[in-house]
MIDO-186674 format. One record per residue: x, y, z of N, C-alpha, C in turn. Coordinates in steps of 0.02 Angstrom, whole numbers, padded with zeros to 5 digits. Layout:
+--------+--------+--------+--------+--------+--------+--------+--------+--------+
:    nc1 :    nc2 :    nc3 :   cac1 :   cac2 :   cac3 :    cc1 :    cc2 :    cc3 :
+--------+--------+--------+--------+--------+--------+--------+--------+--------+
:      X :      Y :      Z :      X :      Y :      Z :      X :      Y :      Z :
...
+--------+--------+--------+--------+--------+--------+--------+--------+--------+
//
This chain:
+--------+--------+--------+--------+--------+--------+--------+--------+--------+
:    nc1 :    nc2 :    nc3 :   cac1 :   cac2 :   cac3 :    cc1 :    cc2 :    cc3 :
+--------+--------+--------+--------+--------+--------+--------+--------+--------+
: -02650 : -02280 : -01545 : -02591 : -02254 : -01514 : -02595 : -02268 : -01440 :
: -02533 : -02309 : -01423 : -02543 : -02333 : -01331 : -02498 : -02301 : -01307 :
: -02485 : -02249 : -01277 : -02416 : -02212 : -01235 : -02431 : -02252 : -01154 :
: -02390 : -02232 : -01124 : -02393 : -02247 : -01057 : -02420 : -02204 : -01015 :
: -02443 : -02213 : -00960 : -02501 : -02145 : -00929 : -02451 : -02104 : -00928 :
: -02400 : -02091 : -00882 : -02342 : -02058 : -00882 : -02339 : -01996 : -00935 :
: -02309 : -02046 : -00978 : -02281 : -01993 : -01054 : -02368 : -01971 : -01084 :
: -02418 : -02006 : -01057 : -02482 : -01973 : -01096 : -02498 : -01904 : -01056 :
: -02484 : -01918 : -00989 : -02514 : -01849 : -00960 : -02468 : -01791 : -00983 :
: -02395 : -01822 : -00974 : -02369 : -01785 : -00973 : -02378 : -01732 : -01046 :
: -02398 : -01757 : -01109 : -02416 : -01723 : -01165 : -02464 : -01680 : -01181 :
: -02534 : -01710 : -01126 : -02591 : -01677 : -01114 : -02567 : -01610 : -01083 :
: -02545 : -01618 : -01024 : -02527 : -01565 : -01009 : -02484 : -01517 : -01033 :
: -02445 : -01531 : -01092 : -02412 : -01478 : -01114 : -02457 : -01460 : -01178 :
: -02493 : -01474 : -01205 : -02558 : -01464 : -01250 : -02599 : -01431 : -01214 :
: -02621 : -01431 : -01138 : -02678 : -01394 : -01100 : -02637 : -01346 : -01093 :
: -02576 : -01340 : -01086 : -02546 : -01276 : -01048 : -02528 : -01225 : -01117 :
: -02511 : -01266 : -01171 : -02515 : -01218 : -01226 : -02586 : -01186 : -01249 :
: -02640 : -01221 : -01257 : -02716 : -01198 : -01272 : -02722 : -01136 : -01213 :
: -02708 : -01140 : -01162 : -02714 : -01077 : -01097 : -02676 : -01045 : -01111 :
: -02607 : -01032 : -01112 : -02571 : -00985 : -01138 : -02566 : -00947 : -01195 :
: -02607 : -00999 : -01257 : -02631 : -00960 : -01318 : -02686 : -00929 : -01306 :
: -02726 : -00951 : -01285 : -02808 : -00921 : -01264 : -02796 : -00840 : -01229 :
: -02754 : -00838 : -01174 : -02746 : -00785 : -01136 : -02704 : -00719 : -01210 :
: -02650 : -00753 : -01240 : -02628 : -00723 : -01299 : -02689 : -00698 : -01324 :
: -02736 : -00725 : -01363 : -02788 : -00708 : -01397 : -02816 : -00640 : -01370 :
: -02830 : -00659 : -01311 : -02881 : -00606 : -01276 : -02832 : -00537 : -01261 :
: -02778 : -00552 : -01266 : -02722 : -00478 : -01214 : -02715 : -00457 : -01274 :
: -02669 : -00477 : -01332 : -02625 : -00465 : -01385 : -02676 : -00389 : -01420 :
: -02653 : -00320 : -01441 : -02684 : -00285 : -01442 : -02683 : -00270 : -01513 :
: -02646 : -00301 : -01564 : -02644 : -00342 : -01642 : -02697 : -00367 : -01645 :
: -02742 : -00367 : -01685 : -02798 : -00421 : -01695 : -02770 : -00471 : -01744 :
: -02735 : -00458 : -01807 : -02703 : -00511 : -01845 : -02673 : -00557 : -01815 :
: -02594 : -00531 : -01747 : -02580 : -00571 : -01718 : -02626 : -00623 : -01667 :
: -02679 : -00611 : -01633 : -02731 : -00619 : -01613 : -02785 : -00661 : -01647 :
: -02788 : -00667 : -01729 : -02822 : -00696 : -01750 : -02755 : -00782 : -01778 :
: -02701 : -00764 : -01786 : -02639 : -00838 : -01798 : -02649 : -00847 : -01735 :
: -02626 : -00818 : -01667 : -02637 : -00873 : -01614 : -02712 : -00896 : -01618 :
: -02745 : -00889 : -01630 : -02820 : -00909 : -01617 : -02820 : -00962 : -01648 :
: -02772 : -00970 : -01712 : -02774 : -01026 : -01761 : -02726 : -01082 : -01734 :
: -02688 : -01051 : -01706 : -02618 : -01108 : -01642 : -02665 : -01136 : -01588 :
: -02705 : -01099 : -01558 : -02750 : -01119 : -01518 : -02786 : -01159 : -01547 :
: -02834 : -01164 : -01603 : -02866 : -01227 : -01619 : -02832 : -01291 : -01643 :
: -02760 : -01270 : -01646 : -02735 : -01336 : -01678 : -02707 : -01373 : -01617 :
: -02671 : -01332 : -01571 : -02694 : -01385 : -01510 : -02740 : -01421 : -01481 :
: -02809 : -01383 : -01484 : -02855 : -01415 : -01467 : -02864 : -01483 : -01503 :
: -02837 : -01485 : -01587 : -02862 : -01531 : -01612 : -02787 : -01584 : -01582 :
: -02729 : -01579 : -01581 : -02691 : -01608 : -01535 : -02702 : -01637 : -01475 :
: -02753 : -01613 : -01439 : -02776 : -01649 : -01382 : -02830 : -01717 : -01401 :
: -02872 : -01675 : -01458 : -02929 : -01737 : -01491 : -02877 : -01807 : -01482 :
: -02814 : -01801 : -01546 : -02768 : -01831 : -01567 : -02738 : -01868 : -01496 :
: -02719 : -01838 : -01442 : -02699 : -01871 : -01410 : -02740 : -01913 : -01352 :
: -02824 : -01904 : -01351 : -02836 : -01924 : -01328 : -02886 : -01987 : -01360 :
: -02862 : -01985 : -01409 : -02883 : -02070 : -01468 : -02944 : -02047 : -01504 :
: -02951 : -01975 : -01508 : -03013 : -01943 : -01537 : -02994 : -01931 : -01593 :
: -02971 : -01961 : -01641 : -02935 : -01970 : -01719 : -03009 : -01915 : -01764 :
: -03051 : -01920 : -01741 : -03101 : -01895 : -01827 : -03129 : -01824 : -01767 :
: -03135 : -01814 : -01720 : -03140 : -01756 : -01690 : -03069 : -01715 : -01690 :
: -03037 : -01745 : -01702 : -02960 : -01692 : -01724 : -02972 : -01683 : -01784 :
: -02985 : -01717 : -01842 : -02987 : -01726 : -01912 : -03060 : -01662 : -01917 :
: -03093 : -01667 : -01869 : -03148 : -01604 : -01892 : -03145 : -01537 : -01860 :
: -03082 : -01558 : -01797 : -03054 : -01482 : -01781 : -03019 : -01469 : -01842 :
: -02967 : -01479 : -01849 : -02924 : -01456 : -01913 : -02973 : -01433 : -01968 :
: -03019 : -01466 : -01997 : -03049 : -01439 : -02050 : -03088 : -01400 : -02047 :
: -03135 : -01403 : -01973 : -03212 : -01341 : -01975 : -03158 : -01265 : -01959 :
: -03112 : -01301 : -01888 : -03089 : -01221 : -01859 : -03058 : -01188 : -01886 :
: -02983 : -01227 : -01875 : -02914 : -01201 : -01932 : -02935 : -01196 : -02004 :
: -02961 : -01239 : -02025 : -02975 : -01227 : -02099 : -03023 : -01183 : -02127 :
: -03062 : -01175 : -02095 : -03103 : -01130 : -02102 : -03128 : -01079 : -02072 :
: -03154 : -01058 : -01998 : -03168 : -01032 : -01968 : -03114 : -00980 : -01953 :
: -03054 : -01002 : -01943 : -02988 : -00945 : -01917 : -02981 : -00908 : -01990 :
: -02983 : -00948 : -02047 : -02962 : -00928 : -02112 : -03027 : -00878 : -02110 :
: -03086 : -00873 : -02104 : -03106 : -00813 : -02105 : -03117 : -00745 : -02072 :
: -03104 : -00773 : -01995 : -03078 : -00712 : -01966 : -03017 : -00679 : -01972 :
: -02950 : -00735 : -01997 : -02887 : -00658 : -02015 : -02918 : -00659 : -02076 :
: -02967 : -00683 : -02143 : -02981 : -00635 : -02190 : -03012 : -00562 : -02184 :
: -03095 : -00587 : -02151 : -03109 : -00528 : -02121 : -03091 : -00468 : -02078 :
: -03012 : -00470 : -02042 : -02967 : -00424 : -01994 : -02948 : -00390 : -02053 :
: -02896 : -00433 : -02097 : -02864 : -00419 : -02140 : -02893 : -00356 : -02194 :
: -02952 : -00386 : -02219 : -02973 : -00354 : -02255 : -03014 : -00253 : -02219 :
: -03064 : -00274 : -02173 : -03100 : -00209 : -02140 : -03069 : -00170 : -02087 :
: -02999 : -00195 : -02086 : -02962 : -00158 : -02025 : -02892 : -00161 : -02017 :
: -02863 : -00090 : -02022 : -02802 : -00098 : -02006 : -02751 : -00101 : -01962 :
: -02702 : -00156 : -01944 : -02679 : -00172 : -01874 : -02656 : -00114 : -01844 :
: -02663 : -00109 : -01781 : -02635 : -00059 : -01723 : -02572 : -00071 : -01687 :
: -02558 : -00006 : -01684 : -02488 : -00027 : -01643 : -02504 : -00078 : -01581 :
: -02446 : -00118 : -01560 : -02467 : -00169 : -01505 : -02447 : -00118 : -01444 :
: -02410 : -00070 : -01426 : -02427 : -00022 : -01375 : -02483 :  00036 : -01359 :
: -02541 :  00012 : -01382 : -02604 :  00046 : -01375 : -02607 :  00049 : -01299 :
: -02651 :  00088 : -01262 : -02654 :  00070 : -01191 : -02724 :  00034 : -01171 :
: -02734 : -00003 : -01154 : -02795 : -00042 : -01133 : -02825 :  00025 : -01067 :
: -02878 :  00023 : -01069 : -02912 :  00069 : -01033 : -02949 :  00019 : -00969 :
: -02937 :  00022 : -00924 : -02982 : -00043 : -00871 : -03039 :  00003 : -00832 :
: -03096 : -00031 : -00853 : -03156 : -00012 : -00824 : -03180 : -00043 : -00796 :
: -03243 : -00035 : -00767 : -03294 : -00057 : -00720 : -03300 : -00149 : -00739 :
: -03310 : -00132 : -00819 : -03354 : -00202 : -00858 : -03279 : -00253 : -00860 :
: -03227 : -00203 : -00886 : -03159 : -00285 : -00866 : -03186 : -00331 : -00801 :
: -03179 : -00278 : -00739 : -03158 : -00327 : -00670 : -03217 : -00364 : -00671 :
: -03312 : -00341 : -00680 : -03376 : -00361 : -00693 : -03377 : -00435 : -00710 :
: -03335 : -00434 : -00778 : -03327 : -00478 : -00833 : -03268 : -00539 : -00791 :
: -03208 : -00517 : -00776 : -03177 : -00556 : -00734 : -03182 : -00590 : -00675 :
: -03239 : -00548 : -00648 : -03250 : -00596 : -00592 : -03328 : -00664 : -00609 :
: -03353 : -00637 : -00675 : -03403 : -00659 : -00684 : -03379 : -00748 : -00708 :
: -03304 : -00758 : -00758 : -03269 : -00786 : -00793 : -03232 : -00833 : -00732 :
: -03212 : -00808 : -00692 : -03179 : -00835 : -00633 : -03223 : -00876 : -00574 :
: -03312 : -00848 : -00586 : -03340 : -00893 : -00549 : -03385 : -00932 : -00595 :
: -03383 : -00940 : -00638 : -03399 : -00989 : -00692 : -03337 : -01040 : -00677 :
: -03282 : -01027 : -00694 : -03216 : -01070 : -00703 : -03224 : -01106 : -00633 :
: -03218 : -01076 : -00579 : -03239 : -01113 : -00516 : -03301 : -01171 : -00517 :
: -03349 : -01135 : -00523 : -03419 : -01177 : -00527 : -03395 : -01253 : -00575 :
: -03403 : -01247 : -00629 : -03369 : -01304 : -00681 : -03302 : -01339 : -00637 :
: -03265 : -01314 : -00607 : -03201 : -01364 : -00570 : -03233 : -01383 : -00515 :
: -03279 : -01365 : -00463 : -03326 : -01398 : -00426 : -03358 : -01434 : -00449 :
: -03391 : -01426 : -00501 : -03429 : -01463 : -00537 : -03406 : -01550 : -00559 :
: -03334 : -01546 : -00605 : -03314 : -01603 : -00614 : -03298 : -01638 : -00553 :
: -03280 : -01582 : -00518 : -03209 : -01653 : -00442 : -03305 : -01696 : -00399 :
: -03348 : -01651 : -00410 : -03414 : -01685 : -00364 : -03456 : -01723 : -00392 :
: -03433 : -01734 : -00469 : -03475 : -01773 : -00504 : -03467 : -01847 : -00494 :
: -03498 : -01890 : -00473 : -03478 : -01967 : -00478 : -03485 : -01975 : -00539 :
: -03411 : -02020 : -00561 : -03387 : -02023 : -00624 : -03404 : -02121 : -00617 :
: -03406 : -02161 : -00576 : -03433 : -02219 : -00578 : -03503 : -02219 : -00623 :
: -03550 : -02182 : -00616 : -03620 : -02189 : -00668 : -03593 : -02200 : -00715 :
: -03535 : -02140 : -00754 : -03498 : -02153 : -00806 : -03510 : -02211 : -00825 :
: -03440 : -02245 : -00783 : -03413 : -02307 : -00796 : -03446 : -02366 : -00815 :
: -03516 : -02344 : -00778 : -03568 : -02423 : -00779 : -03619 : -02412 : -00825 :
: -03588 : -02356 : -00877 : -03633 : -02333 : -00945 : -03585 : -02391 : -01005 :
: -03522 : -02403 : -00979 : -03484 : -02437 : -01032 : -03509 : -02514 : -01055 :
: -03548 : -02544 : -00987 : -03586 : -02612 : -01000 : -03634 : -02589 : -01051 :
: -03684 : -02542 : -01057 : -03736 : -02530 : -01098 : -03707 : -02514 : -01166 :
: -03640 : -02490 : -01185 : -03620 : -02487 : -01251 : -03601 : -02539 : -01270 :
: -03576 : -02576 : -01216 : -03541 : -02630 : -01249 : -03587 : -02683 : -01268 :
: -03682 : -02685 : -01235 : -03713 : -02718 : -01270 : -03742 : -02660 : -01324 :
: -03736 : -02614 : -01351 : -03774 : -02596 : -01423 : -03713 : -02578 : -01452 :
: -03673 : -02576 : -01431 : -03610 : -02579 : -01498 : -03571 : -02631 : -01555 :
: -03645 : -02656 : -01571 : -03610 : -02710 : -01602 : -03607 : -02700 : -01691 :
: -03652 : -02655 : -01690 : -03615 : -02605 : -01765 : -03584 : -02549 : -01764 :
: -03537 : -02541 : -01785 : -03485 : -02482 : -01757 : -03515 : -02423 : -01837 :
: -03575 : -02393 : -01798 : -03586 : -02324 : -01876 : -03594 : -02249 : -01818 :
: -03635 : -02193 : -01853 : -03647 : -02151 : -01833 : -03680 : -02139 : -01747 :
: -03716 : -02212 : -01744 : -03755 : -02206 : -01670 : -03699 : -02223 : -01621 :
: -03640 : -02278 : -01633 : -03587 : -02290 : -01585 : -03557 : -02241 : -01588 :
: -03534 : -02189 : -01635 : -03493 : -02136 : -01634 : -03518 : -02090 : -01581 :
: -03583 : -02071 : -01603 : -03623 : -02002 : -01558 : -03623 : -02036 : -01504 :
: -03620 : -02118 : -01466 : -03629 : -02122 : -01406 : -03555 : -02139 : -01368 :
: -03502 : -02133 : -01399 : -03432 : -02121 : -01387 : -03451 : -02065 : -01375 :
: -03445 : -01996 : -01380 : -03463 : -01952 : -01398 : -03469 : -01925 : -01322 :
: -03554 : -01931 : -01321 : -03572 : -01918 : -01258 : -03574 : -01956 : -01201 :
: -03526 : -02003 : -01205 : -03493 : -02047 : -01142 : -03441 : -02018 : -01127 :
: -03399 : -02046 : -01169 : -03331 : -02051 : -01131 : -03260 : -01982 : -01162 :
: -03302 : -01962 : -01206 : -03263 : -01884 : -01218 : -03307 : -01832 : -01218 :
: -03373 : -01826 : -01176 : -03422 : -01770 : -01165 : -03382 : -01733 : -01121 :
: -03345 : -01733 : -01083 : -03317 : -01665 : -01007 : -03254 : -01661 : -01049 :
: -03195 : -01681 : -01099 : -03168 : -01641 : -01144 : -03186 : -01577 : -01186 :
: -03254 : -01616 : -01228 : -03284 : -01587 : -01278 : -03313 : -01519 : -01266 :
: -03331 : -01528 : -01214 : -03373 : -01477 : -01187 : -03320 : -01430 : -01149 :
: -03269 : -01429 : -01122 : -03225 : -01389 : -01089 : -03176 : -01345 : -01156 :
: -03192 : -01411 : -01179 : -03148 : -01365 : -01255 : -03188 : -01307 : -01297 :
: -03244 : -01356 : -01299 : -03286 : -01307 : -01346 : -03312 : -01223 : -01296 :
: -03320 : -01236 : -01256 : -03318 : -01154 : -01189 : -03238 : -01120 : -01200 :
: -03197 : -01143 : -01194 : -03139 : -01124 : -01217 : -03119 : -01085 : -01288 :
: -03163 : -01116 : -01342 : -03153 : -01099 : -01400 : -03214 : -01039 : -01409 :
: -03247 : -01048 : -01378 : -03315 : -00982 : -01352 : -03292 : -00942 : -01319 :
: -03233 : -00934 : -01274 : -03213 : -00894 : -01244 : -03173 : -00846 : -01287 :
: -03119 : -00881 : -01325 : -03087 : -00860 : -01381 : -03081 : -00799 : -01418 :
: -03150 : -00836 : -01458 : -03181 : -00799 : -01510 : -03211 : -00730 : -01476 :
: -03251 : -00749 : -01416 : -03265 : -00683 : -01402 : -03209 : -00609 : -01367 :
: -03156 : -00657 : -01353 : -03105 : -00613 : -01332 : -03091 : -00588 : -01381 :
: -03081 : -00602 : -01445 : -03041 : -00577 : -01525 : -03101 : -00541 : -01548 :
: -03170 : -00555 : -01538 : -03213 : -00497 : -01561 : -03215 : -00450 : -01509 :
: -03201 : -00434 : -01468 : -03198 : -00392 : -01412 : -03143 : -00335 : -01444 :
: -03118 : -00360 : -01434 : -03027 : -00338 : -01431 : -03023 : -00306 : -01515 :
: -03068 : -00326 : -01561 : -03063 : -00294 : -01644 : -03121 : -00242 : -01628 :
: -03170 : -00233 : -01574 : -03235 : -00179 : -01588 : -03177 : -00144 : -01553 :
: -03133 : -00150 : -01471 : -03133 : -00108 : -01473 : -03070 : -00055 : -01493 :
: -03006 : -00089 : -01549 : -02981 : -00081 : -01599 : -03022 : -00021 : -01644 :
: -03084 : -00046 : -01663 : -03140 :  00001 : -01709 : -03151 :  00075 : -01670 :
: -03163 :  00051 : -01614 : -03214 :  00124 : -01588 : -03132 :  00175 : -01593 :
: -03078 :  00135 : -01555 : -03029 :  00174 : -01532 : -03022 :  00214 : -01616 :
: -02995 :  00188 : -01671 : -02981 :  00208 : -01716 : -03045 :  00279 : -01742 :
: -03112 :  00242 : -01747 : -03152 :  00312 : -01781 : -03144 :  00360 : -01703 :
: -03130 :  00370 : -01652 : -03119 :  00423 : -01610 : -03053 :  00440 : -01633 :
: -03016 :  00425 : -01653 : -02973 :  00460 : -01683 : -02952 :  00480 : -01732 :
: -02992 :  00470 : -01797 : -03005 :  00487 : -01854 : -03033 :  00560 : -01834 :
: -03101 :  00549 : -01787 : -03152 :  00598 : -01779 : -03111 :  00663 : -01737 :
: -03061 :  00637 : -01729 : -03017 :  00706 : -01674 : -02971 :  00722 : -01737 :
: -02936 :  00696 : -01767 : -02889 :  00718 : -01816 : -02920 :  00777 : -01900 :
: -02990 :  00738 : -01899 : -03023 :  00778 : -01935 : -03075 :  00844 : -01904 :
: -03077 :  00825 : -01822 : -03114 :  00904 : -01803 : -03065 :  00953 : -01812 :
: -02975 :  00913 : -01804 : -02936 :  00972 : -01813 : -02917 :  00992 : -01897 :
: -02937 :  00951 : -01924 : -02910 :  00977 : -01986 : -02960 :  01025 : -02017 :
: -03018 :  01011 : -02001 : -03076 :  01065 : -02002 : -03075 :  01140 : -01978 :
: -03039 :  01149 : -01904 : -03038 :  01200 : -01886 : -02963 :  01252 : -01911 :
: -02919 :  01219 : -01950 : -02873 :  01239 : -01975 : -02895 :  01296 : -02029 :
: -02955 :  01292 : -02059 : -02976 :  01314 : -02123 : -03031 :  01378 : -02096 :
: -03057 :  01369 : -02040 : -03096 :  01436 : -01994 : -03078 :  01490 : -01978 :
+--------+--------+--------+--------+--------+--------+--------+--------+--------+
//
């Protein structure tokens, strides 16, 4: 697939801006079911970016490991051990949110310093050395595609998709605690009704 840089960025970027806007969904949305389908919109963009960036069998194994499997067992597991909450719950902001946010925000910094200071020429003068051992195209040219020339995708995605997951397990414990504290208040009162 050859687009023009133009119409290519321009796609990337509406694929990056959807994966961020789903991602942030994931983590806010106070539904865990709804929370667990975007999570599954979120990996299928990601595999849309594979796709658009000529990564044909790394899209082909997003679609199948994440969406196909991995999301399919977290809304099973929501589905099944927990029942959804109203989406006007009130989020409680503590110490560990802002802790956690500023911890996330200088990571995100560090990594964008990180790429703009990297000389990306070493890169480039790694492409002579494939191009002399690439002369059987199997598993060793793949893994060294791989970690050439789609390693600072792969890796931004895959932290992304780590970020995710832990926002949606976050956000279902604390779904859990909220619920047995209020089991545990509804039944101290139904207890003292009978005293």
């Amino acid at each position: 697939m050859t687009l023009s840089e133009s119409i290519h960025g321009a796609i990337l970027t509406l694929i990056e801006l959807g994966i961020l806007l789903g991602s942030l969904g994931v983590v806010s949305l106070a539904n865990v079911v709804h929370s667990a389908f975007l999570l599954g919109l979120v990996f299928t963009r990601i595999s849309l970016s594979y796709l658009v960036l000529n990564a044909d069998s790394l899209a082909a194994a997003q679609l199948l490991v994440y969406v196909g499997a991995i999301n399919v067992l977290i809304v099973s597991a929501v589905t099944v051990t927990d029942e959804p909450t109203s989406s006007n719950s009130p989020t409680n902001w503590s110490i560990g949110y802002f802790i956690t946010l500023g911890a996330c925000t200088g990571l995100f910094s560090l990594s964008t310093i990180m790429i703009y200071s990297t000389r990306w020429s070493i890169i480039n003068e790694s492409k002579i050395l494939f191009k002399k051992t690439s002369e059987n195209d199997d598993v060793q040219g793949l893994g060294y595609t791989l970690l050439t020339n789609f390693l600072v995708p792969f890796e931004l995605l895959s932290i992304l998709l780590l970020v995710a997951l832990v926002g949606a397990i976050t956000l279902a414990r604390n779904e859990e605690v909220t619920t047995m504290n209020e089991r545990s208040v509804s039944s101290s009162r139904n207890t003292s009704l009978f005293f």
